[in-house]
C-alpha positions as CSV (number, residue, x, y, z in Angstrom):
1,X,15.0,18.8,19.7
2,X,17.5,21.0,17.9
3,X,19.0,23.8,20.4
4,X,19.6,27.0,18.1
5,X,23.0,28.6,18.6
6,X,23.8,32.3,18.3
7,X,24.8,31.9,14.6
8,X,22.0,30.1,13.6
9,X,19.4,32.5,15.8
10,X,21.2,35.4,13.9
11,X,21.0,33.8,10.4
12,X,17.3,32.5,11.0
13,X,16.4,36.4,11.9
14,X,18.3,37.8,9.5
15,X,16.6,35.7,7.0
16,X,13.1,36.3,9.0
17,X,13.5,40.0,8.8
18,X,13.9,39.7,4.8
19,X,11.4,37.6,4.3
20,X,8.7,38.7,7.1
21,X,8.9,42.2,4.6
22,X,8.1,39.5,2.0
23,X,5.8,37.9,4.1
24,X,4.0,41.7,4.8
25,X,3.9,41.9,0.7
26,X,2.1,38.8,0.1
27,X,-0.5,40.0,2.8
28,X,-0.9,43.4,1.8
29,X,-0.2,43.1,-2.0
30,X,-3.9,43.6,-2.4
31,X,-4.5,46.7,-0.5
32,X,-1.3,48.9,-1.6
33,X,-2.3,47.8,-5.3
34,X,-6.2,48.9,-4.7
35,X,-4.4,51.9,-3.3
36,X,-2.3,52.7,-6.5
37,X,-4.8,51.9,-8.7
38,X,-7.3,54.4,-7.3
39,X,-4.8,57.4,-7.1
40,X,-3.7,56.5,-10.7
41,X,-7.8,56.1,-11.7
42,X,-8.3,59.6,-9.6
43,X,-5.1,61.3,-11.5
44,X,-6.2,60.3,-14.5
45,X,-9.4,61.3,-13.7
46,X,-8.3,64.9,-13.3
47,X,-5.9,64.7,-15.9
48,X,-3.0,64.5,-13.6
49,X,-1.5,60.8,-15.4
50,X,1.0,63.7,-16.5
51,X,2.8,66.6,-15.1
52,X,0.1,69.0,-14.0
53,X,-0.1,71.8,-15.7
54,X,-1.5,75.4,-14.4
55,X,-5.3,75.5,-15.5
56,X,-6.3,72.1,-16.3
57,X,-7.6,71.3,-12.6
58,X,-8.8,73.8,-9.6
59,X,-6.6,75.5,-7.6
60,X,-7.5,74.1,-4.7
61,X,-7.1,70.7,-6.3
62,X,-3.6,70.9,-7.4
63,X,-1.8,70.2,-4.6
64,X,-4.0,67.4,-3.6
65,X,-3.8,65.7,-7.0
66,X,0.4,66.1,-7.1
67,X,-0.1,64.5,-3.7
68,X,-1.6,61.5,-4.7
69,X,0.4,61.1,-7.4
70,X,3.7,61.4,-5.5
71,X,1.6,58.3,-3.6
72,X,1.1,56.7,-6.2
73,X,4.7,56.8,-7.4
74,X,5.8,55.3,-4.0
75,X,3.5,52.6,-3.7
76,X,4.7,51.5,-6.9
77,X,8.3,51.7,-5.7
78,X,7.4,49.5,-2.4
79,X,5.7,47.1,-4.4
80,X,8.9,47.0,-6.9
81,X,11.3,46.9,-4.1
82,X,9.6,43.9,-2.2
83,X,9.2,41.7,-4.9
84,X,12.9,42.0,-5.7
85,X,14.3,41.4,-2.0
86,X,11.6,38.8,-2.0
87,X,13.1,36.9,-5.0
88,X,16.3,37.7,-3.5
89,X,16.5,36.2,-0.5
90,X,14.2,32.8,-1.4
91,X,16.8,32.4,-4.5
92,X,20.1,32.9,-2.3
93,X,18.2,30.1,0.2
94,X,17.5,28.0,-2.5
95,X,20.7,27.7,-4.4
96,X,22.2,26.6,-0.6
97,X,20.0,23.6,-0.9
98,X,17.8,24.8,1.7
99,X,14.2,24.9,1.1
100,X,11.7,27.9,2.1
101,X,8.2,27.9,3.2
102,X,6.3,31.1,4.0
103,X,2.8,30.6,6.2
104,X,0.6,32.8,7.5
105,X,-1.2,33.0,10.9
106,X,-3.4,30.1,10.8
107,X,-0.1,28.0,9.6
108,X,-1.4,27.8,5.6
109,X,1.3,27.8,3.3
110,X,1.6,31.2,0.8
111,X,4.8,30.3,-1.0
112,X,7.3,27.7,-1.4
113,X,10.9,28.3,-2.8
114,X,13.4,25.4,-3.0
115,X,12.0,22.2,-2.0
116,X,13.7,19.1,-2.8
117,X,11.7,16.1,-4.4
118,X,10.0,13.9,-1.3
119,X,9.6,17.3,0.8
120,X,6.5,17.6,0.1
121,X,2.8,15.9,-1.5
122,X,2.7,17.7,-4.0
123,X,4.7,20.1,-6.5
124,X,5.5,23.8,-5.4
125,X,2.6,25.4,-7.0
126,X,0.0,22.6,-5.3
127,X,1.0,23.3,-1.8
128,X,0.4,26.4,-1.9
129,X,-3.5,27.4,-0.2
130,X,-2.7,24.2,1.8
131,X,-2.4,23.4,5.4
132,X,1.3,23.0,6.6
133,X,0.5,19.5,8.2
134,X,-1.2,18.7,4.8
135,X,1.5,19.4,2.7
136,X,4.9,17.9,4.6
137,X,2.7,15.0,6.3
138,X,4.9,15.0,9.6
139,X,3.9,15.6,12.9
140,X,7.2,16.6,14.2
141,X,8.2,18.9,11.8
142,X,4.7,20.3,11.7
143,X,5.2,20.8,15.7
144,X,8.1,23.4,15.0
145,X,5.8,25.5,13.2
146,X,3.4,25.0,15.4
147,X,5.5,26.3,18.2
148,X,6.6,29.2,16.2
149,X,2.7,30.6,15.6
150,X,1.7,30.2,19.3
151,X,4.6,31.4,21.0
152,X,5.9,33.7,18.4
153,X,9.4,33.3,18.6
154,X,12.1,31.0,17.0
155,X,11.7,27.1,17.1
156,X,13.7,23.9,15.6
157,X,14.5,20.4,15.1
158,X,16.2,17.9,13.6
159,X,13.8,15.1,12.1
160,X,14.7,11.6,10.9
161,X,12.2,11.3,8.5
162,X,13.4,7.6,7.1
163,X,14.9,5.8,10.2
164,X,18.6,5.5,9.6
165,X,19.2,7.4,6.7
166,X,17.0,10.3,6.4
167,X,17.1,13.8,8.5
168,X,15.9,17.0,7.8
169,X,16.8,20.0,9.9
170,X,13.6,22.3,10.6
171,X,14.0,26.0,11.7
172,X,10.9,28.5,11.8
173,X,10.9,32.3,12.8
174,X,8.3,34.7,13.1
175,X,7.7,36.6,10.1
176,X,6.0,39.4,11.5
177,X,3.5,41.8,10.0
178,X,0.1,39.4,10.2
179,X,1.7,36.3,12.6
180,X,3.1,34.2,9.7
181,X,5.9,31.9,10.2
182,X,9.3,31.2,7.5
183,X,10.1,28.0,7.6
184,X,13.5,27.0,6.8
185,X,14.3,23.2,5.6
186,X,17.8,21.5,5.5
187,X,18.8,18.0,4.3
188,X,21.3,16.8,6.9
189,X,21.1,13.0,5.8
190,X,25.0,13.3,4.1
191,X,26.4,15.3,7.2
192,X,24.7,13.0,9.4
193,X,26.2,9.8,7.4
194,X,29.7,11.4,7.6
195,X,29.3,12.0,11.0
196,X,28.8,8.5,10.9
197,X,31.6,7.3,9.1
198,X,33.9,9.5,11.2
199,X,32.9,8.3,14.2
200,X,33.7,4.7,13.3
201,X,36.8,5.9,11.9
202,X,38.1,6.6,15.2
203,X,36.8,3.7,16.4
204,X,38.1,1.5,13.9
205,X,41.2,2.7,14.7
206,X,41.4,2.5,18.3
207,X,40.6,-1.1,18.1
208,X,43.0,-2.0,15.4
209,X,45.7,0.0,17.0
210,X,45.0,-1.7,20.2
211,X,45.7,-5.3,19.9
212,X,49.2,-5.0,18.5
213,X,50.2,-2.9,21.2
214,X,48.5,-4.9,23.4
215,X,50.9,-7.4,22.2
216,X,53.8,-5.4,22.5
217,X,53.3,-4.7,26.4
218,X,52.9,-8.2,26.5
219,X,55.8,-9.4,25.0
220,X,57.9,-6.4,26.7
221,X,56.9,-6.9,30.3
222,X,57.7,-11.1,29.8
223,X,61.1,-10.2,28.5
224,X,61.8,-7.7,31.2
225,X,61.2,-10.0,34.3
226,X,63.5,-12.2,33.3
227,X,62.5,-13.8,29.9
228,X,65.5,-12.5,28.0
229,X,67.6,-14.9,30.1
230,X,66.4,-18.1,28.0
231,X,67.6,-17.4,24.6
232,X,65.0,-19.6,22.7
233,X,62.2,-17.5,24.2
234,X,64.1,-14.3,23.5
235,X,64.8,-15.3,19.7
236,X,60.9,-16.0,19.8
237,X,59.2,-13.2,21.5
238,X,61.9,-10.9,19.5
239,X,60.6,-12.0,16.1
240,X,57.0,-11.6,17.6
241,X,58.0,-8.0,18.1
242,X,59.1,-7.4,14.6
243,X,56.1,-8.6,13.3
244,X,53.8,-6.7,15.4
245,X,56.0,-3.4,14.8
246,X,55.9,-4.6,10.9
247,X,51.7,-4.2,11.2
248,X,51.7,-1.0,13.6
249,X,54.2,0.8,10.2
250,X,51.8,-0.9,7.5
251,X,48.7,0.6,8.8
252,X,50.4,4.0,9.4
253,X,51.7,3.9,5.9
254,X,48.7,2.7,4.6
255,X,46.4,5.1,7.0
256,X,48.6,8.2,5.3
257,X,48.4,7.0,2.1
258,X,44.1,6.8,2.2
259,X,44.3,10.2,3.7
260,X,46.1,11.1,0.6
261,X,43.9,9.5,-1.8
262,X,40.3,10.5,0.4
263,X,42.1,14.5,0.1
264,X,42.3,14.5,-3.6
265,X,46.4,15.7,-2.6
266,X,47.6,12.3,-4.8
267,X,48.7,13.4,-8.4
268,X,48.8,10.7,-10.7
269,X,51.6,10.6,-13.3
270,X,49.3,9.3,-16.5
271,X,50.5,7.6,-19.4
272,X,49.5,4.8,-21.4
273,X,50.1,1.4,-19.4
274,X,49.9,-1.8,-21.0
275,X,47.7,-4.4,-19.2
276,X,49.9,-7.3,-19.5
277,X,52.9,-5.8,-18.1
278,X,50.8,-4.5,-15.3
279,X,49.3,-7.8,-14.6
280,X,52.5,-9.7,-14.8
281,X,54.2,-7.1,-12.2
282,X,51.7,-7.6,-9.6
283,X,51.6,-11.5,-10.3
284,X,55.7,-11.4,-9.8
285,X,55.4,-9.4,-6.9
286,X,52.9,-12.0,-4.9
287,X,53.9,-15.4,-6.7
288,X,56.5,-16.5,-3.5
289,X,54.2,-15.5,-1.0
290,X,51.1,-17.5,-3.0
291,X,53.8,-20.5,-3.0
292,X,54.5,-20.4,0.5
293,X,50.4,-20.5,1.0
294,X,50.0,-23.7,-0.7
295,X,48.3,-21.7,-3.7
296,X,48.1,-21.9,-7.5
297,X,48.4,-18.6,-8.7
298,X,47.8,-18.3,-12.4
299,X,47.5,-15.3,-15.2
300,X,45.8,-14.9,-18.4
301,X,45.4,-11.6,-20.2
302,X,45.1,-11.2,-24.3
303,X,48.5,-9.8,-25.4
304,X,46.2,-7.7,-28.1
305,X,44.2,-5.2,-25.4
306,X,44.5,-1.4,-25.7
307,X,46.2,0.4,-23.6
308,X,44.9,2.2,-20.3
309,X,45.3,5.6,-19.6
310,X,47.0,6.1,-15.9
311,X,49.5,5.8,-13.4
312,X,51.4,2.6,-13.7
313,X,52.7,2.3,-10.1
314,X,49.6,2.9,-8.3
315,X,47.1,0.5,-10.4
316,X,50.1,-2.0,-9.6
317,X,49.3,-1.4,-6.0
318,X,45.7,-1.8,-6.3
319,X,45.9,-5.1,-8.1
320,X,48.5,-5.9,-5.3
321,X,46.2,-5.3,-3.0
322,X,43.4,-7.5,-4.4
323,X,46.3,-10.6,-4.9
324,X,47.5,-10.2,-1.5
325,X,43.3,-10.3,0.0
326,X,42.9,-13.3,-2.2
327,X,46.0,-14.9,-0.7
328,X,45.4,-13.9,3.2
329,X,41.3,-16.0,2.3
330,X,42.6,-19.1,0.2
331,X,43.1,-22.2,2.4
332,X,46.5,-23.9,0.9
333,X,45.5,-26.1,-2.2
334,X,43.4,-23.3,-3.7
335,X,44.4,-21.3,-6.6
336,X,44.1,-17.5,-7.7
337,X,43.5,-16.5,-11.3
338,X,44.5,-13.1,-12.5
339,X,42.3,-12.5,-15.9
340,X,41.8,-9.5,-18.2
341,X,38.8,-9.0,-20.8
342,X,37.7,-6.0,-22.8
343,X,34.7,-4.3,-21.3
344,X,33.4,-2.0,-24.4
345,X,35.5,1.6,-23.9
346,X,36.9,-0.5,-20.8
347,X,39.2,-3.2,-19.8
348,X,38.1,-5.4,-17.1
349,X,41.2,-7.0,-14.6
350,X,39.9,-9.6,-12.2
351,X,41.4,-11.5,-9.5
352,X,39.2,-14.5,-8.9
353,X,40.1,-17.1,-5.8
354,X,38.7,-20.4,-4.4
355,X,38.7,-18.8,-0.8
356,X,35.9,-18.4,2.1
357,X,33.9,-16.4,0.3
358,X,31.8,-13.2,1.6
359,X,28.2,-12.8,2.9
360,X,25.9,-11.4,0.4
361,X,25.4,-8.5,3.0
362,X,29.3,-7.5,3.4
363,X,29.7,-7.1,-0.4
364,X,28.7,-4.1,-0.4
365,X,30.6,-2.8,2.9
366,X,34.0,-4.7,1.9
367,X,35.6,-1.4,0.5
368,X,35.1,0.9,3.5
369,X,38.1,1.3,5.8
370,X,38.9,-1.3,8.5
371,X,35.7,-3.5,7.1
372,X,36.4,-6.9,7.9
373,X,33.8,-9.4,6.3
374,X,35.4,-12.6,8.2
375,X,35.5,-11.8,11.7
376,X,37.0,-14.9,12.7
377,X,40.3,-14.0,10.8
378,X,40.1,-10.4,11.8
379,X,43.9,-10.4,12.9
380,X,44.8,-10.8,9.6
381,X,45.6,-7.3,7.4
382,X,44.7,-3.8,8.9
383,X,41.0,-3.6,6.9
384,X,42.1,-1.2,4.4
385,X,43.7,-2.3,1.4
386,X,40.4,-3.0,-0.2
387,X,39.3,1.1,0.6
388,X,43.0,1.9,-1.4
389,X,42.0,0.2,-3.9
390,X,38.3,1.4,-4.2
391,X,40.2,4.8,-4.6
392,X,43.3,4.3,-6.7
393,X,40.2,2.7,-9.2
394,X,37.9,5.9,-8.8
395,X,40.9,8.4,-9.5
396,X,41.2,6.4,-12.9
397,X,37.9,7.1,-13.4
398,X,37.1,3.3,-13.8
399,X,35.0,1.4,-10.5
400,X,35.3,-1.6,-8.4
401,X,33.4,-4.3,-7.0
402,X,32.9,-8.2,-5.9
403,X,31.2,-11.3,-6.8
404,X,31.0,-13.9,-4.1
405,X,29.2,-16.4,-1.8
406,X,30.2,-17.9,1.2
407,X,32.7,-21.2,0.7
408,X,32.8,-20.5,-3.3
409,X,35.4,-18.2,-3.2
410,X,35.3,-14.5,-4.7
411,X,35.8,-12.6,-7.7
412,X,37.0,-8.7,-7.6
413,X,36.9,-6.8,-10.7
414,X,37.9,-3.6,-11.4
415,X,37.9,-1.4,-15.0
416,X,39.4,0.8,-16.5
417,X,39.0,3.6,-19.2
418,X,41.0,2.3,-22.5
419,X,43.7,5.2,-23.0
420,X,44.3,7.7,-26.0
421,X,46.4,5.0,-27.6
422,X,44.1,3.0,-28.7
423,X,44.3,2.5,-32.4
């Protein structure tokens, strides 16, 4: 169950208070329009529809008639003025994706503002006249209101309407006047998925930042009782070190620099880039390390493809990236191929290897941060040079993704919008 802070308690009231007056409206629309009509139809009757004049009526029927129709007046004015906070307050709720539902007493729904498609059976105007539990089929958010009418006071929830994946925030107030109920509705599914993602952020991080300090200690403690006397193990435990600081400073660098890219704070320095000189850049940057794997690393892009509109360096970085994954999942004798095709307004680059391969269910996870699809090589990388990359792309407006199957290597492709100087 959802505990309601003091915000919240204030907002729902707040809200409850404007609507319950629009809640009193609905109810007693009816009866303050019988009673307009019948002063109008009794001033009209006595020829008061206009100014009175002296001798049209009775004396002693003037001042009731200019009564009435100062009655009439202000009806009209109430019924004016509630209509428009009405409209008011369910169109504010509405465009802050919240959904509104108005009951009455006996928990039947009188109007619906702002429901979101799956909400409810039914469209907006067919819920109305409808039982509550009828119309959003859910016992647990039909409990909150249910709480509400009997106890007459605020209740509210959180709902996981779809196991996983789905959650809807439920708040109901008292609307006063005749016992109705407003019912506020809130999709927290995103929030809740971000919550998510944050929370294995931290966690991700923790355990990646873990084991090469672990190391560290390790490596310290053996030196400092008496290992640095025997200057073979010295020579080795020192160059252990530098490799362990070497991957504490790459994930730093690389955690700032998705930080960067996640913030939108990244400004990219666009201007048409030619495909083959980005290609062959990457290629030169990886080819010694691919030799010292045992690897054939190969490249074949079309001299003849259009330009690409965007920053040099970083789509350099990304197709790093993706040659330097291929290299770290290749056992020695394999080979990488670097290839580029034109994809309609697009040019496709792909990095295709003759690695491990991935499990049908981590393709689609591979690009989050710290996402390791082989778990047995986990020490290898810091799990986010695939999530650079998925940015870097999307900042190009272009997309990535990968093609694979487990011991038949894997293919990542990424596109990218042909530039202005295309002829």
């Amino acid at each position: 169950m959802l505990e309601i802070s003091m915000g919240e308690e204030l907002l729902l009231l707040l809200a409850a208070g404007c609507l319950g007056g629009a809640v009193v409206f609905l109810l007693q629309r009816r009866r303050i329009a019988r009673e307009a009509r019948a002063a109008a139809l009794l001033a009209a009757r006595s020829g008061c529809g206009a100014p009175i004049e002296a001798g049209t009526v009775s004396r002693d029927l003037l001042p009731l008639l200019e009564a009435v129709q100062a009655n009439a007046a202000e009806l009209s004015a109430r019924l004016d003025g509630l209509a428009l906070e009405h409209e008011a307050v369910l169109t504010a709720l509405s465009r802050l994706g919240k959904g509104v539902i108005i009951t009455d007493r006996n928990g039947v729904v009188m109007r619906v503002s702002g429901a979101q498609p799956g909400w409810f059976q039914g469209s907006d105007r067919e819920v109305v006249g409808r039982p509550f539990i009828e119309v959003v089929q859910d016992h647990e958010v039909n409990d909150v209101v249910r709480r509400c009418l009997a106890d007459d006071r605020p209740a509210g929830a959180v709902v996981e309407t779809v196991p996983g994946r789905s959650y809807l925030s439920v708040t109901a107030a008292p609307a006063g006047g005749n016992g109705g109920c407003v019912v506020v509705l809130d999709d927290l599914s995103e929030l809740r998925r971000l919550e998510k993602v944050r929370r294995e952020f931290v966690a991700n991080v923790s355990h990646e930042l873990r084991t090469p300090l672990a190391s560290l200690k390790l490596l310290s403690e053996t030196l400092s009782s008496g290992g640095a006397d025997d200057a073979t193990l010295l020579k080795d435990y020192l160059a252990r070190i530098e490799v362990e600081v070497d991957r504490l400073a790459q994930m730093v660098d690389e955690l700032g620099e998705l930080s960067l890219l996640e913030t939108g704070q990244i400004s990219l320095e666009r201007r048409p880039v030619v495909v083959a000189s980005l290609v062959s850049g990457a290629v030169a940057r990886l080819e010694a390390q691919a030799e010292r794997a045992g690897l054939h690393l190969t490249a074949a892009v079309p001299e003849d493809l259009p330009p690409v509109e965007g920053d040099a360096r970083r789509l350099e970085q990304a197709l790093v990236n993706l040659l330097h994954n291929a290299v770290k999942f290749t056992p020695s004798g394999g080979s990488i191929a670097v290839a580029a095709r034109l994809d309609g307004e697009a040019v496709a680059v792909s990095v295709a290897d003759t690695g491990v391969g991935i499990q049908q269910d981590d393709l689609e996870r591979i690009f989050e941060r710290f996402y390791k699809a082989d778990r047995s090589r986990s020490g290898q990388g810091t799990g986010l040079g695939l999530a650079i990359v998925r940015h870097i792309v999307r900042l190009h407006g272009g997309r990535v993704w990968a093609e694979s199957s487990p011991g038949a290597g894997a293919t990542f492709t990424f596109t990218l919008p042909v530039g202005l100087a295309r002829t």
